[in-house]
MARRO-159275 format. One record per residue: residue number from 1; x, y, z of N, C-alpha, C in turn. Coordinates in steps of 0.2 Angstrom, whole numbers, plus 5000, padded with zeros to 4 digits. Last residue first. Example, Ala and Ser with C-alpha at 12.3 -4.5 7.8 and 13.67 -1.06 7.14 Angstrom:
<recs>
<rec num="2" n_px="5064" n_py="4989" n_pz="5035" ca_px="5068" ca_py="4995" ca_pz="5036" c_px="5064" c_py="5000" c_pz="5039"/>
<rec num="1" n_px="5066" n_py="4972" n_pz="5039" ca_px="5062" ca_py="4978" ca_pz="5039" c_px="5066" c_py="4984" c_pz="5039"/>
</recs>
This chain:
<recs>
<rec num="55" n_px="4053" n_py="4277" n_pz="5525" ca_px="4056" ca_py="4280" ca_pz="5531" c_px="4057" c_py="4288" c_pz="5534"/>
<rec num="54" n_px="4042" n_py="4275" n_pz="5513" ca_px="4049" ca_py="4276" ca_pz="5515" c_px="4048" c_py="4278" c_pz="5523"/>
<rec num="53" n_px="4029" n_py="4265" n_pz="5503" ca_px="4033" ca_py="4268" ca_pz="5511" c_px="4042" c_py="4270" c_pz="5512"/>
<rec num="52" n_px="4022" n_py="4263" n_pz="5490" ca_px="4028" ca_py="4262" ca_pz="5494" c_px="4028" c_py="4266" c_pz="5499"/>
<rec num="51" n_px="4009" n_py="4263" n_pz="5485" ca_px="4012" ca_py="4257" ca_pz="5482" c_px="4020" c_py="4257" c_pz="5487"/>
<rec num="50" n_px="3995" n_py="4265" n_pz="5495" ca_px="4001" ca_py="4268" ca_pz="5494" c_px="4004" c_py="4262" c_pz="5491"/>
<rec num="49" n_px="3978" n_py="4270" n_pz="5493" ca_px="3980" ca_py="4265" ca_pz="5492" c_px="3988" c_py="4266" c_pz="5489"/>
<rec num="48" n_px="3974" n_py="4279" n_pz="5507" ca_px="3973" ca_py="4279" ca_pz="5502" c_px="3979" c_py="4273" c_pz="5498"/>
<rec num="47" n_px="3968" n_py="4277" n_pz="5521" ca_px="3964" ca_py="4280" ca_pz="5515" c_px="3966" c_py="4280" c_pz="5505"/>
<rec num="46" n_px="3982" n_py="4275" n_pz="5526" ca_px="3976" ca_py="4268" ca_pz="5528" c_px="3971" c_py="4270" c_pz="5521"/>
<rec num="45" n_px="3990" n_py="4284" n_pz="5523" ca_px="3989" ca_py="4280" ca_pz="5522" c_px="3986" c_py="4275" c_pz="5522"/>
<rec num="44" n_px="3979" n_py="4294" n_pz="5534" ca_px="3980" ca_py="4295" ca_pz="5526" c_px="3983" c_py="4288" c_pz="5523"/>
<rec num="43" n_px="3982" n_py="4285" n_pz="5545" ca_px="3977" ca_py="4288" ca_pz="5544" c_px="3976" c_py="4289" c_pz="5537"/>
<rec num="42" n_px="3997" n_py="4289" n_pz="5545" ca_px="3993" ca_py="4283" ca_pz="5549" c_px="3987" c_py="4283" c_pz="5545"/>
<rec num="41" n_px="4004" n_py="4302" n_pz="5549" ca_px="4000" ca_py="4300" ca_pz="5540" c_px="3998" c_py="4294" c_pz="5540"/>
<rec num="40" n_px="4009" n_py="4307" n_pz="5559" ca_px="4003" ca_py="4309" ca_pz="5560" c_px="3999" c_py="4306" c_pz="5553"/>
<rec num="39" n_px="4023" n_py="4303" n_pz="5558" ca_px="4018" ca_py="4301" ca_pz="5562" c_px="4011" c_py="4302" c_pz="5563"/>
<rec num="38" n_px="4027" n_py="4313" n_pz="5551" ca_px="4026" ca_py="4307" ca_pz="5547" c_px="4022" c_py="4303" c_pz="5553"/>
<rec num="37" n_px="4029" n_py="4329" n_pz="5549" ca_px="4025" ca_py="4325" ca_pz="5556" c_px="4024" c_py="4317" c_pz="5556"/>
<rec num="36" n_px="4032" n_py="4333" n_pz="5536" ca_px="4035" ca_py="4335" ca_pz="5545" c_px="4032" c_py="4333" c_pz="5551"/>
<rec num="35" n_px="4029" n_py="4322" n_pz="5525" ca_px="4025" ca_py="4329" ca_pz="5531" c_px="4032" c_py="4330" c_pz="5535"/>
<rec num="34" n_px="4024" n_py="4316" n_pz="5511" ca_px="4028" ca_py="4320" ca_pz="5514" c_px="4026" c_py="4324" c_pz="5521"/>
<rec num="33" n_px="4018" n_py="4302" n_pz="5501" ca_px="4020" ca_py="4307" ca_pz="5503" c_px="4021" c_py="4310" c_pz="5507"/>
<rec num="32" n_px="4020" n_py="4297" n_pz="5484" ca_px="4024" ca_py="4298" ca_pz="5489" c_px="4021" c_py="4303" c_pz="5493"/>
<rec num="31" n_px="4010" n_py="4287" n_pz="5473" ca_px="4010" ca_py="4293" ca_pz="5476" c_px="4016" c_py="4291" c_pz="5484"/>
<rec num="30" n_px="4004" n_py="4280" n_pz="5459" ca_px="4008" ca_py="4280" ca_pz="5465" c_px="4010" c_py="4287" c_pz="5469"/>
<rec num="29" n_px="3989" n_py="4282" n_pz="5453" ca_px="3996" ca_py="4283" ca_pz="5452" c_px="3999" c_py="4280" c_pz="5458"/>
<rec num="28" n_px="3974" n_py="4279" n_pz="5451" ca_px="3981" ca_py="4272" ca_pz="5447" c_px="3987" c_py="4274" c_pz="5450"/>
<rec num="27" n_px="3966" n_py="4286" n_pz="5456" ca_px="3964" ca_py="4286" ca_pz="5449" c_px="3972" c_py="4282" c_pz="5448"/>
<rec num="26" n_px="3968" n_py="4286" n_pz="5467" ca_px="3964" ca_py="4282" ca_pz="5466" c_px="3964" c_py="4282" c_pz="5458"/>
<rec num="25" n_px="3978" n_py="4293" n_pz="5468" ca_px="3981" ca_py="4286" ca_pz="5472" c_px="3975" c_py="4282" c_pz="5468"/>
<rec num="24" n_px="3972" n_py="4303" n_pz="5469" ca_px="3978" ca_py="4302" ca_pz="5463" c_px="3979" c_py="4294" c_pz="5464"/>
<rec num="23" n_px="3965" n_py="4307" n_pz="5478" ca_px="3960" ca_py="4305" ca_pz="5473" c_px="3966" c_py="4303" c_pz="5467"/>
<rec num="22" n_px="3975" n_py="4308" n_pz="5489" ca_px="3972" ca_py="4300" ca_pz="5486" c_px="3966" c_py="4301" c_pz="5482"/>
<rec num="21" n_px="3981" n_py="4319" n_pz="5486" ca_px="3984" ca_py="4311" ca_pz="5485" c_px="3981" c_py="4303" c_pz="5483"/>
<rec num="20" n_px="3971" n_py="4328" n_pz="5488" ca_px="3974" ca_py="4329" ca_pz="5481" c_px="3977" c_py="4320" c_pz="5480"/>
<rec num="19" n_px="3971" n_py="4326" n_pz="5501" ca_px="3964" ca_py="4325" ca_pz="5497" c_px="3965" c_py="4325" c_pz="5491"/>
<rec num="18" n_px="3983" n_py="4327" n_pz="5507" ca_px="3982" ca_py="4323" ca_pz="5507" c_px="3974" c_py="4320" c_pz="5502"/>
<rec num="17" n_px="3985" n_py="4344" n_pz="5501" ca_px="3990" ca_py="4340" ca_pz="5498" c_px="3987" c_py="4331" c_pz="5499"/>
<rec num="16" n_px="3975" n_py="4348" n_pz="5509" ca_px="3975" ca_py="4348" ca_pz="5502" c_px="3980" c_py="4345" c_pz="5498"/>
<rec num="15" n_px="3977" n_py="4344" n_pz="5522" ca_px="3972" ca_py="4345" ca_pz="5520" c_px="3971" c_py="4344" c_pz="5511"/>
<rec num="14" n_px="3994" n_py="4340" n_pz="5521" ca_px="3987" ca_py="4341" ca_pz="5528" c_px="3983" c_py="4342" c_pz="5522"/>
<rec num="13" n_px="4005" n_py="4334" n_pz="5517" ca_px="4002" ca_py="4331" ca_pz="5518" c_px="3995" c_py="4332" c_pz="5522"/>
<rec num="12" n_px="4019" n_py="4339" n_pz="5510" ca_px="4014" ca_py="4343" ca_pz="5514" c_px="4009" c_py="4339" c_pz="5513"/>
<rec num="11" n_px="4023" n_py="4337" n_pz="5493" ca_px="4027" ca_py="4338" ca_pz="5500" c_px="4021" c_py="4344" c_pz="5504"/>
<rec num="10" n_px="4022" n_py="4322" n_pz="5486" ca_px="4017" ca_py="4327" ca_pz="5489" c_px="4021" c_py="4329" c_pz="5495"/>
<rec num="9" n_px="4025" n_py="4314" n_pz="5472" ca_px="4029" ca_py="4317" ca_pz="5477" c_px="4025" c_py="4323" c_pz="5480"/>
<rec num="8" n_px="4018" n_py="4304" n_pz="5459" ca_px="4020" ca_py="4309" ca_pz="5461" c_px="4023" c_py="4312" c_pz="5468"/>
<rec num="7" n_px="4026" n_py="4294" n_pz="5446" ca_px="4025" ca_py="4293" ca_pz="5455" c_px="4024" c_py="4302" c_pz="5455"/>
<rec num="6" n_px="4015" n_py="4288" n_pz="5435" ca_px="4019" ca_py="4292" ca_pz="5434" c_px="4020" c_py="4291" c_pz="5443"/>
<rec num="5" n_px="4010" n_py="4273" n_pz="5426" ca_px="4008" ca_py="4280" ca_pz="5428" c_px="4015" c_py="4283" c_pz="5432"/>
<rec num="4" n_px="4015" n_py="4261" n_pz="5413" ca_px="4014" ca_py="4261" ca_pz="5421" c_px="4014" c_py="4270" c_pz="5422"/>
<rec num="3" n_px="4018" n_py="4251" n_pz="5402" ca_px="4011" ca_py="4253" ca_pz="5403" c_px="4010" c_py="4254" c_pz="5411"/>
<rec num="2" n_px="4036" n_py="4256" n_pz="5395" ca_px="4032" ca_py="4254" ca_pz="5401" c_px="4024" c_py="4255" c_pz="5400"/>
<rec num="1" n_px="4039" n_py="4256" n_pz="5379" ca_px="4037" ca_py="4260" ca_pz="5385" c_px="4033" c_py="4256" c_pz="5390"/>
</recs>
């Protein structure tokens, strides 16, 4: 078995879904995540350390 954490998928990126992500980011996992406004997650990406970007 892989030695690697789990991706989580955060749909809703404002206040509680973005402070949930990156204390998750911090503790090792990957995290994906989501808004209706991708434009506005500049900010939270910069905060929080993402292993991928999608489109």
């Amino acid at each position: 078995m892989e030695n690697e954490k789990t991706t989580i998928g955060i749909i809703g990126s404002g206040n509680v879904g973005g402070t949930l992500g990156k204390k998750w980011a911090k503790a090792g996992y990957k995290i994906l995540f989501s808004s209706r406004h991708p434009e506005e997650l500049s900010g939270l990406v910069k905060a929080a350390p993402i292993h991928r970007r999608f489109p």
